[in-house]
mmCIF file as Biopython writes it, N, C-alpha, C and O atoms, coordinates in Angstrom:
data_model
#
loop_
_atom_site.group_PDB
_atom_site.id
_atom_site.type_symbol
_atom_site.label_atom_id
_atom_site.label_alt_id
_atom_site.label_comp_id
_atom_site.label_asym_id
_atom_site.label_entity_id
_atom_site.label_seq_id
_atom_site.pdbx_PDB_ins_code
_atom_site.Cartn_x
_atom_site.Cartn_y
_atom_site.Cartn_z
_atom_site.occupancy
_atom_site.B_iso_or_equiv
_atom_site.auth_seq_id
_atom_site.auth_asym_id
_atom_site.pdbx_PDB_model_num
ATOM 1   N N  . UNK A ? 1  ? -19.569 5.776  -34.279 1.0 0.0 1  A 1 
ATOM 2   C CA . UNK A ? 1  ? -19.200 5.910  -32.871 1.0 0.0 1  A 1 
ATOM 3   C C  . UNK A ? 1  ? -17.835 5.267  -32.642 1.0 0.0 1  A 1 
ATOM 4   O O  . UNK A ? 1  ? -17.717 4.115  -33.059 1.0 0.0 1  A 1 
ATOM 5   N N  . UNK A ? 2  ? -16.703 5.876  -31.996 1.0 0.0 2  A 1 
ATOM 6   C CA . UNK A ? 2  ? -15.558 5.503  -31.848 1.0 0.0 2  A 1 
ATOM 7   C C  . UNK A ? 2  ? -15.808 4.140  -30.578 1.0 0.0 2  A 1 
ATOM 8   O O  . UNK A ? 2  ? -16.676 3.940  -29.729 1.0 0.0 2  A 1 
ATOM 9   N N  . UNK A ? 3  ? -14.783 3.539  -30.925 1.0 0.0 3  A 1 
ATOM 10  C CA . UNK A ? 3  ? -14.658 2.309  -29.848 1.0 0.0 3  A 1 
ATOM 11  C C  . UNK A ? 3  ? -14.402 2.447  -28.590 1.0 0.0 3  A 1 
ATOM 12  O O  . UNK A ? 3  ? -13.283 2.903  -28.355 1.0 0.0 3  A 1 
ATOM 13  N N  . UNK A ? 4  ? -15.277 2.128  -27.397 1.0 0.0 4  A 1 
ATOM 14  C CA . UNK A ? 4  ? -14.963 2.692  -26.020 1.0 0.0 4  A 1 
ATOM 15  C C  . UNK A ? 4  ? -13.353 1.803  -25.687 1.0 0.0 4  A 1 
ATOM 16  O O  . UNK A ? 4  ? -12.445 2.599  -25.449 1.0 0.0 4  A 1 
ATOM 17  N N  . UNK A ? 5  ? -13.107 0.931  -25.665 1.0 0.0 5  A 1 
ATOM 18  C CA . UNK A ? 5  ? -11.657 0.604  -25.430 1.0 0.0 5  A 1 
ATOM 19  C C  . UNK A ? 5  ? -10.570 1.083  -26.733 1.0 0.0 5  A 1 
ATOM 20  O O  . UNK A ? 5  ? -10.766 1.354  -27.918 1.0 0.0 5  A 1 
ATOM 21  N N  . UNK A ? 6  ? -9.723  1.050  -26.134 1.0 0.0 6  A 1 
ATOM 22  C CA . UNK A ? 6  ? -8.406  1.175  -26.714 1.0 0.0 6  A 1 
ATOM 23  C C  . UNK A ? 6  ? -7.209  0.098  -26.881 1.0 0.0 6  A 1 
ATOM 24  O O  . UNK A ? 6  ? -6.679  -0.202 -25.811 1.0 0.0 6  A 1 
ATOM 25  N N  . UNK A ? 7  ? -6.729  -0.488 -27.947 1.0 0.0 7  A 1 
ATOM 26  C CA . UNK A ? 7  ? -5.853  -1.706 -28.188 1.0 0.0 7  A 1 
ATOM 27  C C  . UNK A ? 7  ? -4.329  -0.869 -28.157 1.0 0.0 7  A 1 
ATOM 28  O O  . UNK A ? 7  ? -3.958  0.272  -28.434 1.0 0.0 7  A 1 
ATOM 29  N N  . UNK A ? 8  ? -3.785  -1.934 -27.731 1.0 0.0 8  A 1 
ATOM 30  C CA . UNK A ? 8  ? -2.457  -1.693 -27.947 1.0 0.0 8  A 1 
ATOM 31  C C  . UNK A ? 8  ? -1.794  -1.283 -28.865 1.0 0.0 8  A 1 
ATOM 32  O O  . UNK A ? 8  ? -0.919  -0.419 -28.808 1.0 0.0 8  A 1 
ATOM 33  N N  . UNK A ? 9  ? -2.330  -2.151 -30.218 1.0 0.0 9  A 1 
ATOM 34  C CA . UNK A ? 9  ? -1.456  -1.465 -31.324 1.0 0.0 9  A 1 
ATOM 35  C C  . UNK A ? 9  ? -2.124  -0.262 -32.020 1.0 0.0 9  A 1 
ATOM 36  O O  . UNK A ? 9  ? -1.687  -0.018 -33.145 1.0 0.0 9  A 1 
ATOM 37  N N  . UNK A ? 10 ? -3.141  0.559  -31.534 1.0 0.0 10 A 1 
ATOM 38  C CA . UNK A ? 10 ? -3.532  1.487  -31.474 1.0 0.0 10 A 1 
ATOM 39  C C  . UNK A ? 10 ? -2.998  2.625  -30.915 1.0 0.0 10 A 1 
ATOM 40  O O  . UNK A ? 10 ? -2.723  3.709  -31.430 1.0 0.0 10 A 1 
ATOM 41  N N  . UNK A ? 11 ? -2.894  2.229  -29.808 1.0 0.0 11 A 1 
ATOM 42  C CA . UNK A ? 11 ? -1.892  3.190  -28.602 1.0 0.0 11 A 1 
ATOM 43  C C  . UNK A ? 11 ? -0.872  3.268  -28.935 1.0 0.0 11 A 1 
ATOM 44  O O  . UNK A ? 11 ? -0.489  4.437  -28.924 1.0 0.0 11 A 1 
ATOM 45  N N  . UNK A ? 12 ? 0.103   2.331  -29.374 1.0 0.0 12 A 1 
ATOM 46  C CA . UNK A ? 12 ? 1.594   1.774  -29.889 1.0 0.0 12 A 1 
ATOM 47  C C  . UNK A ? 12 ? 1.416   3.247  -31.091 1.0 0.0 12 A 1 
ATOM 48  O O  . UNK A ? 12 ? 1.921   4.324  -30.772 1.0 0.0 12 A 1 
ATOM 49  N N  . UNK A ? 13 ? 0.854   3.133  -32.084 1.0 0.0 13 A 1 
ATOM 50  C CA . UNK A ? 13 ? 0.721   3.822  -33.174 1.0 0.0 13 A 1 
ATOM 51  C C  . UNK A ? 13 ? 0.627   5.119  -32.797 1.0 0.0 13 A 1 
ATOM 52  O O  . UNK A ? 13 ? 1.445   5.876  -33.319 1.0 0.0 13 A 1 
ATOM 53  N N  . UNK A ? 14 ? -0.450  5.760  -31.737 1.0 0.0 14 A 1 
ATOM 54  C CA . UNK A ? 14 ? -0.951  7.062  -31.181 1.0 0.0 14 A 1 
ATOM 55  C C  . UNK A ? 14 ? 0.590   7.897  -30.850 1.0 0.0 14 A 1 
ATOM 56  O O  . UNK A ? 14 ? 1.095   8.927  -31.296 1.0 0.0 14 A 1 
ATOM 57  N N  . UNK A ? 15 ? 1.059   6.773  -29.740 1.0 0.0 15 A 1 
ATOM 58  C CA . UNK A ? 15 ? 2.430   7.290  -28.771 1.0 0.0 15 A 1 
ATOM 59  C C  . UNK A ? 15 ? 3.979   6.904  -29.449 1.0 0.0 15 A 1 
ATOM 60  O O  . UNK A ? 15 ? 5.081   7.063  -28.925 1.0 0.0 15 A 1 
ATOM 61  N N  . UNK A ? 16 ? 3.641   6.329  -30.830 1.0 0.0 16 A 1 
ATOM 62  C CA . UNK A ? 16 ? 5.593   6.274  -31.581 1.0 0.0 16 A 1 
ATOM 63  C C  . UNK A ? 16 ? 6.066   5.550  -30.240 1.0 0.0 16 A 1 
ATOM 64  O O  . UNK A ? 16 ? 6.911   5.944  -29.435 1.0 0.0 16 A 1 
ATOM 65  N N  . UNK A ? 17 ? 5.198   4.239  -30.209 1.0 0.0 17 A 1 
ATOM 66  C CA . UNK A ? 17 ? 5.936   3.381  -29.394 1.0 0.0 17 A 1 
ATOM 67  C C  . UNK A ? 17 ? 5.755   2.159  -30.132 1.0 0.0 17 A 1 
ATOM 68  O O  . UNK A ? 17 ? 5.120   2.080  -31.184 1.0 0.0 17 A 1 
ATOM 69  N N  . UNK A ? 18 ? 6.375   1.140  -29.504 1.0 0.0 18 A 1 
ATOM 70  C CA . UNK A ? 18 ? 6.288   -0.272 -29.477 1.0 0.0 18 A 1 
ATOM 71  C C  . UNK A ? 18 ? 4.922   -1.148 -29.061 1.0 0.0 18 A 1 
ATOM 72  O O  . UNK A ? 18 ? 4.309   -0.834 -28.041 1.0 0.0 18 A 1 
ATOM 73  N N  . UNK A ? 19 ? 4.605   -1.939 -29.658 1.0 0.0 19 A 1 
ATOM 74  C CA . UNK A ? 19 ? 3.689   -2.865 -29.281 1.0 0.0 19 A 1 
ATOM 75  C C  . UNK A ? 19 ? 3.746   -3.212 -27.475 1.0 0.0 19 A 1 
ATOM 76  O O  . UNK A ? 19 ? 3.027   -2.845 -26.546 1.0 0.0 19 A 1 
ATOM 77  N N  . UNK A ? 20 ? 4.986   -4.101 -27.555 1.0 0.0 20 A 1 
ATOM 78  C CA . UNK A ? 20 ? 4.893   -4.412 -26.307 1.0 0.0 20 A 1 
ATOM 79  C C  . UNK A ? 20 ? 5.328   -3.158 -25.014 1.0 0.0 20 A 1 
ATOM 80  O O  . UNK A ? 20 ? 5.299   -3.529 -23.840 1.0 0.0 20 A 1 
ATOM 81  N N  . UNK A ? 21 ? 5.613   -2.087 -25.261 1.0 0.0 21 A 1 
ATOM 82  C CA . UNK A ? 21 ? 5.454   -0.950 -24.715 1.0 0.0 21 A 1 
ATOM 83  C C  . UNK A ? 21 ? 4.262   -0.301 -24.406 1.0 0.0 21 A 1 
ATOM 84  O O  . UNK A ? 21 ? 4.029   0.501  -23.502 1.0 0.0 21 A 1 
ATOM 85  N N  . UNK A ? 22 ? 3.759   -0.613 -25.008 1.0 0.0 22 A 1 
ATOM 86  C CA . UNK A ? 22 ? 2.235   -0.455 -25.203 1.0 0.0 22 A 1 
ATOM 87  C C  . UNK A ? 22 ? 1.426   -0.833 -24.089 1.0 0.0 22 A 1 
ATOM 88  O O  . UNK A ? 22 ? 0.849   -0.233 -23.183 1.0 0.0 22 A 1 
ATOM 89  N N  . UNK A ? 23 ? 1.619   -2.453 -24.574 1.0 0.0 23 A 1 
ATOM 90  C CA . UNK A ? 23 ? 0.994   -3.324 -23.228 1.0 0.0 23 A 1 
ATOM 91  C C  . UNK A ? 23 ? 1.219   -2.897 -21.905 1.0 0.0 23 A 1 
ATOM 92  O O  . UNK A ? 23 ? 0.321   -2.832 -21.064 1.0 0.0 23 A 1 
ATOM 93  N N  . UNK A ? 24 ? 2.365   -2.612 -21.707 1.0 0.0 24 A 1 
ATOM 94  C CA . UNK A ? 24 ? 2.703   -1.927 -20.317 1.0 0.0 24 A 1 
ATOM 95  C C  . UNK A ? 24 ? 2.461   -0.176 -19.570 1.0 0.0 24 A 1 
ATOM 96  O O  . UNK A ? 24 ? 2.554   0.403  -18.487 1.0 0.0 24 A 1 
ATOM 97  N N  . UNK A ? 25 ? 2.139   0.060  -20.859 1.0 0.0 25 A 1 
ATOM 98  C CA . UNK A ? 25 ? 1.262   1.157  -20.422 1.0 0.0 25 A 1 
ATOM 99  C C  . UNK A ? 25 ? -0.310  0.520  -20.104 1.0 0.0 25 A 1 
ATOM 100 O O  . UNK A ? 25 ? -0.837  0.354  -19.004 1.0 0.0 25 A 1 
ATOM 101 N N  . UNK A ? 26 ? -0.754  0.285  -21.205 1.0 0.0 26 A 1 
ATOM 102 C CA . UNK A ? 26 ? -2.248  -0.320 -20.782 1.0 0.0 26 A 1 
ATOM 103 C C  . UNK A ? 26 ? -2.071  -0.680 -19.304 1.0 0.0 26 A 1 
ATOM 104 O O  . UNK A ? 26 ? -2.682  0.033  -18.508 1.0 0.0 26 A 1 
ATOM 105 N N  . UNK A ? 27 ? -1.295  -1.723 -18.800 1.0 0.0 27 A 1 
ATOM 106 C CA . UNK A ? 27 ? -1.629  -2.794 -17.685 1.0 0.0 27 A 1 
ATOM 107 C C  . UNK A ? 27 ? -1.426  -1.445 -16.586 1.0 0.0 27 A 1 
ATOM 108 O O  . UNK A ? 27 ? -2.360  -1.268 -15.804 1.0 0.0 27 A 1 
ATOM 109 N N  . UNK A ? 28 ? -0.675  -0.842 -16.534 1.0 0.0 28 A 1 
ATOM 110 C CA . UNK A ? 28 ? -0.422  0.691  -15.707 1.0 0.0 28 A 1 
ATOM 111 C C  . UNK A ? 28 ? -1.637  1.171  -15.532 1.0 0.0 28 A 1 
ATOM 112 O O  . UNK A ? 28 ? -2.171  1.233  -14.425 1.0 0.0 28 A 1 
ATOM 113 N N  . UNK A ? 29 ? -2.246  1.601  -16.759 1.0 0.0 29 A 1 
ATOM 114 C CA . UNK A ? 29 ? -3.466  2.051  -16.433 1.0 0.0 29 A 1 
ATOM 115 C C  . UNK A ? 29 ? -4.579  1.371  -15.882 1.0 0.0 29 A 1 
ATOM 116 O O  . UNK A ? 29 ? -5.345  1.781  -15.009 1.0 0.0 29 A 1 
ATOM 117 N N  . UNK A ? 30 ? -4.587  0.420  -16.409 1.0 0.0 30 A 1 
ATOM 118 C CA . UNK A ? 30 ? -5.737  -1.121 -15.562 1.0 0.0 30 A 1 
ATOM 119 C C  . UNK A ? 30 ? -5.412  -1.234 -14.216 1.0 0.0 30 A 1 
ATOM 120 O O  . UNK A ? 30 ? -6.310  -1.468 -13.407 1.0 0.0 30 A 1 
ATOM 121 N N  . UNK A ? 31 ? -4.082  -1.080 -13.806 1.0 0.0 31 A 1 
ATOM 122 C CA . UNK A ? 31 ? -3.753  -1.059 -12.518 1.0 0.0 31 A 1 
ATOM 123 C C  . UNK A ? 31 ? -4.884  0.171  -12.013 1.0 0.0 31 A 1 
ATOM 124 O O  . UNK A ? 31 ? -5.999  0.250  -11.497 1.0 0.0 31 A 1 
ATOM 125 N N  . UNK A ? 32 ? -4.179  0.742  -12.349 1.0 0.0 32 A 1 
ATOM 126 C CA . UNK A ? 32 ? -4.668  2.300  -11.602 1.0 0.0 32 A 1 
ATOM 127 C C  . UNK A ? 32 ? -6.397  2.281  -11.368 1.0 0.0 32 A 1 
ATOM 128 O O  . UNK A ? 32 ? -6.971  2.494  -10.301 1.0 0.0 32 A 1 
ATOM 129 N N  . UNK A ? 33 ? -7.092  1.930  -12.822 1.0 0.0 33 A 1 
ATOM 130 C CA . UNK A ? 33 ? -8.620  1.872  -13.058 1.0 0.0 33 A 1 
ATOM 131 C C  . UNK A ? 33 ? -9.019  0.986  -11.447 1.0 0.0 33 A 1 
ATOM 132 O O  . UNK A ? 33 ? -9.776  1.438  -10.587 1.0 0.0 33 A 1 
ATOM 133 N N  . UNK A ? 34 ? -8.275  -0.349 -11.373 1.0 0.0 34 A 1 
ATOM 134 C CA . UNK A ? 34 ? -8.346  -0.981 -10.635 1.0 0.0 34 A 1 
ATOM 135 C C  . UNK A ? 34 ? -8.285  -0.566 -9.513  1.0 0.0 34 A 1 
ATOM 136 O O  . UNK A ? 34 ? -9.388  -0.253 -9.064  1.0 0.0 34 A 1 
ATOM 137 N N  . UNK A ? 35 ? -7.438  -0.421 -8.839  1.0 0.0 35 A 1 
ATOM 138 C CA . UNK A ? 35 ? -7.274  0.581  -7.560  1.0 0.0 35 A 1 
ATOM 139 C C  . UNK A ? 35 ? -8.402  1.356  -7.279  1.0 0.0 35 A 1 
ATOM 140 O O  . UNK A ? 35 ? -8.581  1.626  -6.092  1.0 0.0 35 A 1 
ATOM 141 N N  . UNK A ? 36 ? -9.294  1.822  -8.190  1.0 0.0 36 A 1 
ATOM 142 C CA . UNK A ? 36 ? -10.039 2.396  -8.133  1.0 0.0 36 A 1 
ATOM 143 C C  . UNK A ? 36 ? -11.722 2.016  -8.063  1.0 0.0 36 A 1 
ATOM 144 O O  . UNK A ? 36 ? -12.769 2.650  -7.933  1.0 0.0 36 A 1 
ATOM 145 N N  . UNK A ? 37 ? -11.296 0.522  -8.238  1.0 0.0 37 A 1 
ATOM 146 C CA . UNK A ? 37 ? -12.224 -0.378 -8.352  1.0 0.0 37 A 1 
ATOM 147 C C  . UNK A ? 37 ? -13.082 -0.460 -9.478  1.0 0.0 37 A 1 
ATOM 148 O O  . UNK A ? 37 ? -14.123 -1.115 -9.526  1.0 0.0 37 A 1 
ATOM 149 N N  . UNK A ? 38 ? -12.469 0.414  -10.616 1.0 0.0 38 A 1 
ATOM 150 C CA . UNK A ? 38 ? -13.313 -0.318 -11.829 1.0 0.0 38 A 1 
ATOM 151 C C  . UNK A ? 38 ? -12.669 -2.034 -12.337 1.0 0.0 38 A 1 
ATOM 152 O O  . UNK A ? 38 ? -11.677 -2.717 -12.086 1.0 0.0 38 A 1 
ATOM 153 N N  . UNK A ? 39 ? -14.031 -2.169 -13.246 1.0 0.0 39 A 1 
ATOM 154 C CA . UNK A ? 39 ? -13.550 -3.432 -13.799 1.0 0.0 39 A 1 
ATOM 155 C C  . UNK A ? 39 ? -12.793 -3.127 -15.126 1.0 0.0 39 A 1 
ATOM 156 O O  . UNK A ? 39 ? -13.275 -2.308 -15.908 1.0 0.0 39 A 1 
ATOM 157 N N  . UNK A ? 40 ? -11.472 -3.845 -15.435 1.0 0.0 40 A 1 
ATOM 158 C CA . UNK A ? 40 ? -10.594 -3.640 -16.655 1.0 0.0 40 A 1 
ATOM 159 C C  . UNK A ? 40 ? -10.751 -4.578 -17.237 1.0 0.0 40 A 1 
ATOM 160 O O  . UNK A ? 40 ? -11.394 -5.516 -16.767 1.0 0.0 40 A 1 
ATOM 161 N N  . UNK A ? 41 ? -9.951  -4.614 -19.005 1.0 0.0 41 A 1 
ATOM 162 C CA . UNK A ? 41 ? -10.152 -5.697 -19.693 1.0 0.0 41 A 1 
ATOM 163 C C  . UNK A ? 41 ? -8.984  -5.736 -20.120 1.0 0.0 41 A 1 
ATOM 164 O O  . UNK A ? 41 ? -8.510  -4.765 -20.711 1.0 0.0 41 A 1 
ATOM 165 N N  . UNK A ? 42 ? -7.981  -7.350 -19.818 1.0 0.0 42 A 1 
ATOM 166 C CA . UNK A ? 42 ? -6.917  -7.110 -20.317 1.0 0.0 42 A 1 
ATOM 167 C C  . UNK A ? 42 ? -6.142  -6.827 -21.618 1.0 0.0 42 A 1 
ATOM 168 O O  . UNK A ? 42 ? -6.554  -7.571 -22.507 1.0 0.0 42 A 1 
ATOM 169 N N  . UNK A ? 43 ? -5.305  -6.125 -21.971 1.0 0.0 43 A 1 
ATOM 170 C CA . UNK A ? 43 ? -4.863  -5.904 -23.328 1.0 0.0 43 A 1 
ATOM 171 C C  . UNK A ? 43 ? -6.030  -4.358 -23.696 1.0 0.0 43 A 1 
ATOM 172 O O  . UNK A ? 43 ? -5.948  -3.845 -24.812 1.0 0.0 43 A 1 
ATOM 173 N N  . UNK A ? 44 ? -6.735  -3.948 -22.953 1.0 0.0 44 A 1 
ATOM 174 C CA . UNK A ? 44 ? -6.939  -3.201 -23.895 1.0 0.0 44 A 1 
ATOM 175 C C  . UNK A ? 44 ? -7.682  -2.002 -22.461 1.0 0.0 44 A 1 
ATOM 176 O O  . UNK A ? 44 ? -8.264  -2.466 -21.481 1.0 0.0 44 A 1 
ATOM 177 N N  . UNK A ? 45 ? -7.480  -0.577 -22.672 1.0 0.0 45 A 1 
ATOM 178 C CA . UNK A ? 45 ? -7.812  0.340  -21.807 1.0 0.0 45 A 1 
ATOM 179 C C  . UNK A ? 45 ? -9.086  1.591  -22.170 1.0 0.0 45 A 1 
ATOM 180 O O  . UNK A ? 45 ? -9.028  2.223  -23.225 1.0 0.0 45 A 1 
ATOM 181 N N  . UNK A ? 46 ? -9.857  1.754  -21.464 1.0 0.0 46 A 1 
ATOM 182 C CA . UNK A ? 46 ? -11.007 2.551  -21.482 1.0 0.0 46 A 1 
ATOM 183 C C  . UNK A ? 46 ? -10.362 4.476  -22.205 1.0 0.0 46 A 1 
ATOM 184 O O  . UNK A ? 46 ? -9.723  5.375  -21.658 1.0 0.0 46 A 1 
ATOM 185 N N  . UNK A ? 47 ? -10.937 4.339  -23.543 1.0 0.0 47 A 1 
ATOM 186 C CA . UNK A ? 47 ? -10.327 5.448  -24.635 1.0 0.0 47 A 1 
ATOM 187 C C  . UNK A ? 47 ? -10.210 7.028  -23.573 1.0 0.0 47 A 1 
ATOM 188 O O  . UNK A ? 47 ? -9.298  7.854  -23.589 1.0 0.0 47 A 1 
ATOM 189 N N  . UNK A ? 48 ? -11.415 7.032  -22.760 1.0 0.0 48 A 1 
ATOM 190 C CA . UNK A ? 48 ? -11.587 8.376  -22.285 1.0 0.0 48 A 1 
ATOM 191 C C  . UNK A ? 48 ? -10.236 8.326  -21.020 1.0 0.0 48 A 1 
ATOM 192 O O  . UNK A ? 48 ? -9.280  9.084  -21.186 1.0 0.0 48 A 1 
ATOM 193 N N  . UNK A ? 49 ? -10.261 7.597  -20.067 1.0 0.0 49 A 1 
ATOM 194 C CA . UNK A ? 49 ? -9.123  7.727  -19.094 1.0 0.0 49 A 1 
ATOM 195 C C  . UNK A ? 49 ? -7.512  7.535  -19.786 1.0 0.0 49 A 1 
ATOM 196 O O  . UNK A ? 49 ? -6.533  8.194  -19.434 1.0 0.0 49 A 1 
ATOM 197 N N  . UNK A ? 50 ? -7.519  6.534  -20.784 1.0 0.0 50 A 1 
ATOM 198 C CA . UNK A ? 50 ? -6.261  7.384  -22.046 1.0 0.0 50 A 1 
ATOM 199 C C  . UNK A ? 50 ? -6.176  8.535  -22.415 1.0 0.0 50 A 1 
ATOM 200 O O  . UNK A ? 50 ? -5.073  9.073  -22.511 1.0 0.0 50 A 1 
ATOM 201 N N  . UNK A ? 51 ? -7.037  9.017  -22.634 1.0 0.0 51 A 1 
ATOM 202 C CA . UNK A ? 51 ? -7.099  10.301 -23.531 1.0 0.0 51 A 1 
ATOM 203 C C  . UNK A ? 51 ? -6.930  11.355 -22.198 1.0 0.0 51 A 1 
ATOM 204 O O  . UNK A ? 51 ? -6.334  12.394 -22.482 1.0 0.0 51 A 1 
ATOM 205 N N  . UNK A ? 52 ? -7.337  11.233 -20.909 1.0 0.0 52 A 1 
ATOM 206 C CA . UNK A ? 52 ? -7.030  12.260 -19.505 1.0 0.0 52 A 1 
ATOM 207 C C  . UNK A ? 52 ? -5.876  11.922 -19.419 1.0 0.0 52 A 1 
ATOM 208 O O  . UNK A ? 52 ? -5.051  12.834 -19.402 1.0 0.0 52 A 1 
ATOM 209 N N  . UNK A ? 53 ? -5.483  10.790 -19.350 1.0 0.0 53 A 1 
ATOM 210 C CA . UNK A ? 53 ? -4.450  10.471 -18.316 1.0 0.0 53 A 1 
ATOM 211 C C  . UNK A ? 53 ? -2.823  10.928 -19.355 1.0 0.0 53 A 1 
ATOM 212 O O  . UNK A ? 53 ? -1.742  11.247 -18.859 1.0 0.0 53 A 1 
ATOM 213 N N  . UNK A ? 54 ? -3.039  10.853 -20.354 1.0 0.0 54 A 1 
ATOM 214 C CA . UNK A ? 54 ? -1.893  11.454 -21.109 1.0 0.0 54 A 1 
ATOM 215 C C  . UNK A ? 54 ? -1.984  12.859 -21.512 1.0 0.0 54 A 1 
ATOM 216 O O  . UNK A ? 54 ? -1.078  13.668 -21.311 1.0 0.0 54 A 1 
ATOM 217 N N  . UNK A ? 55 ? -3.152  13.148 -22.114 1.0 0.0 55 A 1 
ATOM 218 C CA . UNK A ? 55 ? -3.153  14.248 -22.825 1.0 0.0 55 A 1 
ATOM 219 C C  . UNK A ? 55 ? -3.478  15.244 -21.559 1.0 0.0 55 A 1 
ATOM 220 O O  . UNK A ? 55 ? -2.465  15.896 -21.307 1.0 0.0 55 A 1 
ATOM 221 N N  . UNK A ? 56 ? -4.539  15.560 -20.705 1.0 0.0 56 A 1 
ATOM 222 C CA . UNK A ? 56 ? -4.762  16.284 -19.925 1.0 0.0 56 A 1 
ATOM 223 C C  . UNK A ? 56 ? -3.392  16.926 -18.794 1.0 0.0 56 A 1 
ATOM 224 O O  . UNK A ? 56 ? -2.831  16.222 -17.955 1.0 0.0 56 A 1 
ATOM 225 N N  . UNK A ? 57 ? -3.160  18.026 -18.988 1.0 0.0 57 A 1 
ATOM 226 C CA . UNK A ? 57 ? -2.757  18.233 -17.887 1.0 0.0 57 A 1 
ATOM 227 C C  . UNK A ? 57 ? -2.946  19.609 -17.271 1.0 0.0 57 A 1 
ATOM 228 O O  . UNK A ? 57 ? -2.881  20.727 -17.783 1.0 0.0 57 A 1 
ATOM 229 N N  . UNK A ? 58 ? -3.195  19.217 -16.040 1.0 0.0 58 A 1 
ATOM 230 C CA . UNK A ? 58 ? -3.588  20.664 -15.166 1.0 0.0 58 A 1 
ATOM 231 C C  . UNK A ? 58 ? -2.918  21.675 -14.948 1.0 0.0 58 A 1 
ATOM 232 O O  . UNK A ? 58 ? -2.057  21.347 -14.133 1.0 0.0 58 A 1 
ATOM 233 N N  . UNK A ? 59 ? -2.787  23.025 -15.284 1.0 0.0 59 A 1 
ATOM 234 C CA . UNK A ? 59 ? -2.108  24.188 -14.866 1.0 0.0 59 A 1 
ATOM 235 C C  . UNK A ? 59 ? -2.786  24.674 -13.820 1.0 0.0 59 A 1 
ATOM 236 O O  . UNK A ? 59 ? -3.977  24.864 -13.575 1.0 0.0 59 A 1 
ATOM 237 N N  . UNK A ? 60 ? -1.476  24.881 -13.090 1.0 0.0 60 A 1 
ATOM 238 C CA . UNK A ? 60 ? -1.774  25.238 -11.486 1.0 0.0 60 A 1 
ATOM 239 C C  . UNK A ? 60 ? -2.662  27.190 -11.454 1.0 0.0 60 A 1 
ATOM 240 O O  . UNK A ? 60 ? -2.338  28.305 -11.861 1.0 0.0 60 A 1 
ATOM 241 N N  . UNK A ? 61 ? -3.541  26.739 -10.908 1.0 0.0 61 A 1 
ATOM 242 C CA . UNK A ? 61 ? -4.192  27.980 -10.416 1.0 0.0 61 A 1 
ATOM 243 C C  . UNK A ? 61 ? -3.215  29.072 -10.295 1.0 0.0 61 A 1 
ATOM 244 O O  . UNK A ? 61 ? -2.090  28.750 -9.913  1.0 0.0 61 A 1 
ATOM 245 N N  . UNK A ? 62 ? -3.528  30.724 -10.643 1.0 0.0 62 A 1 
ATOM 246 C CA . UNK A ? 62 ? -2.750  31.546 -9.834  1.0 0.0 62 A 1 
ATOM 247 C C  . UNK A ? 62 ? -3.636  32.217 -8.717  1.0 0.0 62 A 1 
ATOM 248 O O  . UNK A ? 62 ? -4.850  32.407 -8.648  1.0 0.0 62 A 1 
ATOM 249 N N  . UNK A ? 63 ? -2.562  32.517 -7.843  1.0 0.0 63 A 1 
ATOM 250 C CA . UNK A ? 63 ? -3.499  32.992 -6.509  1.0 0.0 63 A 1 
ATOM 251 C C  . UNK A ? 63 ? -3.404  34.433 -6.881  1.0 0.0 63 A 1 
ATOM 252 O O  . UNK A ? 63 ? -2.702  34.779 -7.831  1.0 0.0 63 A 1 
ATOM 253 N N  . UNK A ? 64 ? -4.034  35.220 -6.222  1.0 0.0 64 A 1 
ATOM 254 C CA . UNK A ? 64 ? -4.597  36.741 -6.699  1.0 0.0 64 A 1 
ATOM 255 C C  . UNK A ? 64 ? -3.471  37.843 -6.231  1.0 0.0 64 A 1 
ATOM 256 O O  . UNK A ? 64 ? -3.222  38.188 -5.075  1.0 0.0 64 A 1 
ATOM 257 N N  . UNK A ? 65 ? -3.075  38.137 -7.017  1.0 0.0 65 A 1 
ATOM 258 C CA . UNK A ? 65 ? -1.270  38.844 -7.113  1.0 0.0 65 A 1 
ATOM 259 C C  . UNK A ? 65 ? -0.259  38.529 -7.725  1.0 0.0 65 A 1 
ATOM 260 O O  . UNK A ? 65 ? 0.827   39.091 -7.582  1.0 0.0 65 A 1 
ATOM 261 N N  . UNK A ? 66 ? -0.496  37.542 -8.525  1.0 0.0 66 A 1 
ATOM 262 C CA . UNK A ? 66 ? 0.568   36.908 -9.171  1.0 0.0 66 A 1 
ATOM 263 C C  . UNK A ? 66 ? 0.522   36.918 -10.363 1.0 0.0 66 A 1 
ATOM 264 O O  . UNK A ? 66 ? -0.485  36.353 -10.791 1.0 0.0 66 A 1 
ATOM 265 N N  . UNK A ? 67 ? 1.285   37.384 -11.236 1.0 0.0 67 A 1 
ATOM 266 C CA . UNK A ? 67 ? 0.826   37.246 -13.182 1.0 0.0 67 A 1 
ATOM 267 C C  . UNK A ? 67 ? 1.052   36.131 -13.665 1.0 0.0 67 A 1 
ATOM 268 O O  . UNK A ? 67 ? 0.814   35.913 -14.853 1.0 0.0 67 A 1 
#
């Protein structure tokens, strides 16, 4: 079973970034979790809202007439 959090130098490695680049993504996202009123853990971010919050992205609906 994969690890429900995510470490920095994990992420660092995932995104061809920096360690401490890293961290500041995490705390971004803890922000955000937060705002939202989950509970975060510092230094390290919940794998599934990483994995939406970068990789996911939504293509806009077409409305009916449009190719």
């Amino acid at each position: 079973m994969s690890e429900k959090f995510i470490r920095a130098e994990e992420l660092a490695e995932i995104m061809e970034i920096s360690v401490p680049y890293a961290y500041k993504i995490i705390k971004q996202l803890n922000e955000e979790l937060d705002a939202k009123g989950y509970i975060t853990i510092t230094g390290r971010v919940n794998r599934e809202y990483f994995n939406e919050r970068v990789y996911s992205a939504k293509v806009p609906e077409k409305k009916e007439g449009e190719d």
